[in-house]
C-alpha positions as CSV (number, residue, x, y, z in Angstrom):
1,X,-43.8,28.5,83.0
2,X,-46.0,30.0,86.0
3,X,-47.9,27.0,88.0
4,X,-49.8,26.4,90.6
5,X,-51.8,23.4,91.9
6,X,-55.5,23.0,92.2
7,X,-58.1,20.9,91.9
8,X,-60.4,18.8,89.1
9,X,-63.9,20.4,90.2
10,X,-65.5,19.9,86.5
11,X,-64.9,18.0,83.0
12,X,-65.7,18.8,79.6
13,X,-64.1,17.4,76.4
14,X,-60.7,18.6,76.2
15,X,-61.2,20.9,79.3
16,X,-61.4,20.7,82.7
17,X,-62.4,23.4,85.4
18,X,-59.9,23.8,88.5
19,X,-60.4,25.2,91.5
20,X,-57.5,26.9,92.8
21,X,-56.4,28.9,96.1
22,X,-55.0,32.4,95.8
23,X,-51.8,32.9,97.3
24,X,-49.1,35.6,98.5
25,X,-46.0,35.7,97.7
26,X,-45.9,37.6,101.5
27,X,-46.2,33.9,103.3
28,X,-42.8,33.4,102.5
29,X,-41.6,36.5,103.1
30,X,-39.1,37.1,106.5
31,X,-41.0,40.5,107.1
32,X,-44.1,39.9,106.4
33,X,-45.6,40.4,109.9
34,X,-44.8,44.8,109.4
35,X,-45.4,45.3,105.7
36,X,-48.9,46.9,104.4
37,X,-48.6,44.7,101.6
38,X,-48.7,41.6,103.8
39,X,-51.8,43.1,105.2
40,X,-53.9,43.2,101.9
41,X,-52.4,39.7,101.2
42,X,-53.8,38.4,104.1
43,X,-57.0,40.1,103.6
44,X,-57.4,40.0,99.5
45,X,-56.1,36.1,99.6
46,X,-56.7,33.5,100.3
47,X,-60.0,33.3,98.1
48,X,-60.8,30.7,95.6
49,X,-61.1,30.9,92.0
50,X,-62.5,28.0,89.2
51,X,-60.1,28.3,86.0
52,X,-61.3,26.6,82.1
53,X,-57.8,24.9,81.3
54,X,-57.1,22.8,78.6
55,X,-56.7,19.2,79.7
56,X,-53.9,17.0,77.6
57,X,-53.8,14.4,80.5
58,X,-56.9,13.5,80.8
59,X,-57.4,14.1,84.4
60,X,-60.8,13.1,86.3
61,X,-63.2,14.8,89.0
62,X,-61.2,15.1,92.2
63,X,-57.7,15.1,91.2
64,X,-55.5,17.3,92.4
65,X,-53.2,18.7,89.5
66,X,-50.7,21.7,88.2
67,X,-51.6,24.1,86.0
68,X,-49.4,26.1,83.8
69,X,-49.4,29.4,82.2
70,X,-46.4,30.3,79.7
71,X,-44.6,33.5,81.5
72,X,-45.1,35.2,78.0
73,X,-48.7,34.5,77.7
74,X,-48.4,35.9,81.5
75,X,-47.0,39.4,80.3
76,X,-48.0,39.7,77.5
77,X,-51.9,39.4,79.1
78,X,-50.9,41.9,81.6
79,X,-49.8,44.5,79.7
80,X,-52.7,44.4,77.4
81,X,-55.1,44.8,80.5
82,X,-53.2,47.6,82.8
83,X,-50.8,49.5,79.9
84,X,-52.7,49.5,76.6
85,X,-55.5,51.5,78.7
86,X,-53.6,53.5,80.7
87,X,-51.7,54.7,77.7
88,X,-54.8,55.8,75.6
89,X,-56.0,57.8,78.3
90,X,-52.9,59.5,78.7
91,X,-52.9,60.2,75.2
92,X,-56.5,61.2,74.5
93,X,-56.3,64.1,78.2
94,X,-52.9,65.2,76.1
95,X,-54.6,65.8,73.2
96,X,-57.6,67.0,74.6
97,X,-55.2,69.4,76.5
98,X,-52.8,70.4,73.2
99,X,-56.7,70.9,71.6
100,X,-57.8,73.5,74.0
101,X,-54.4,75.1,73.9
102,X,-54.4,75.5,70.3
103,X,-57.8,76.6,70.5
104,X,-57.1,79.0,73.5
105,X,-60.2,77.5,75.2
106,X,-60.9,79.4,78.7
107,X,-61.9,75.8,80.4
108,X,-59.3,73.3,79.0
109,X,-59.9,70.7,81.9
110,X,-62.9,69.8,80.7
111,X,-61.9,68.9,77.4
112,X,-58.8,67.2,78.6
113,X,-60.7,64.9,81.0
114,X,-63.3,64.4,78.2
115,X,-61.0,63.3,75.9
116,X,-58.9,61.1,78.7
117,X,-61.4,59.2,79.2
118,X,-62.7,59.0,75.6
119,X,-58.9,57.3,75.3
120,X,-60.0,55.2,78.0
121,X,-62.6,53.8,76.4
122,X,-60.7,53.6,73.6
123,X,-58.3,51.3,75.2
124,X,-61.4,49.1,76.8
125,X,-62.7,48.1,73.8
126,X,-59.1,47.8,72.2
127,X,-59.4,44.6,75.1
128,X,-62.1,43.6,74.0
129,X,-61.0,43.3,70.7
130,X,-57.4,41.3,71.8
131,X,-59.5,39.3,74.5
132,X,-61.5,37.6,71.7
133,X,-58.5,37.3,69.2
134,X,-56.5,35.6,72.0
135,X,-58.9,33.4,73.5
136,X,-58.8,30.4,71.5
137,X,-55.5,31.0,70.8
138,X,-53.6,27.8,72.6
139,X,-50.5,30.0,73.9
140,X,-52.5,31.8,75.9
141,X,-54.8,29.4,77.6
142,X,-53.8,27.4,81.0
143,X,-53.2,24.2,81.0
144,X,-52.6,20.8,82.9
145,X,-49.3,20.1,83.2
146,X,-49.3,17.0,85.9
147,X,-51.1,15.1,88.3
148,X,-49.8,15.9,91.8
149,X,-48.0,12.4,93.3
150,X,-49.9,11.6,96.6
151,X,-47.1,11.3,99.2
152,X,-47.6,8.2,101.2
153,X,-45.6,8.0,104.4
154,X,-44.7,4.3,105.7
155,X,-44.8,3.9,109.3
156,X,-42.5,0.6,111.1
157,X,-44.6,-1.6,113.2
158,X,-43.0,-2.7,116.0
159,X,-43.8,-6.1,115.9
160,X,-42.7,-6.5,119.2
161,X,-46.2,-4.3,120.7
162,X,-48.4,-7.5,118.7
């Protein structure tokens, strides 16, 4: 399970909106001050985002909570939005190539690049297609999992000073 905290900005039956705060894995990094990536972290994070999760727990406006994301709803997501498109347009400019070489076509890169991103498209509304399917789908929505404990630190009087 993938989590990170945030906090109760809306409420709706069932669902709750949280507001959450990117962050880098680079803040805990040992060599983060001379890596690029630790750059665009710094730049690109930071931001903050309001996520619909599904609220077992009842929490209220104001609380701070984690939400969870099963790691296969996680992959599974990714790879529908980076590969699945990727793919098809790899496989429609190698067709489109294989087409003008079987054709012996004097300008093949125009029909390869056509047909790439024909694939491309192909593969954008293929997303738009699994995005509907899966978004009612409760394995792949984020949820609440806990409230975060306030942490209240006692201090000693020294009754001595009254």
């Amino acid at each position: 399970m993938i989590e990170e905290t945030g906090v109760v900005v809306a409420v709706e039956p069932g669902v709750a909106w949280v507001e959450t705060q990117r962050k880098s894995a680079c803040q805990a990094c040992s060599v983060n001050k001379g890596c690029g990536t630790s750059v665009l972290a710094k730049t690109m994070g930071g931001r903050r985002s309001k996520v619909r999760v599904l609220n077992p727990i009842g929490a209220k406006l104001h609380e701070e909570v984690v939400v969870g994301l099963g790691e296969s709803a996680m992959i599974s997501g990714a790879l529908a939005v980076y590969v699945v498109p990727l793919v098809l347009m790899v496989v429609g400019a190698l067709l489109g190539q294989l087409l003008a070489m079987e054709f012996a076509m004097q300008n093949s890169d125009v029909l390869t690049a056509v047909l790439g991103f024909a694939g491309l498209g192909v593969g954008f509304l293929w997303l738009r297609h699994y995005g509907k399917r899966t978004a009612d789908d409760v394995r792949y929505q984020p949820v609440i999992l806990r409230r975060v404990a306030c942490e209240v630190t006692l201090v000693p009087l020294d009754r001595q000073k009254f």
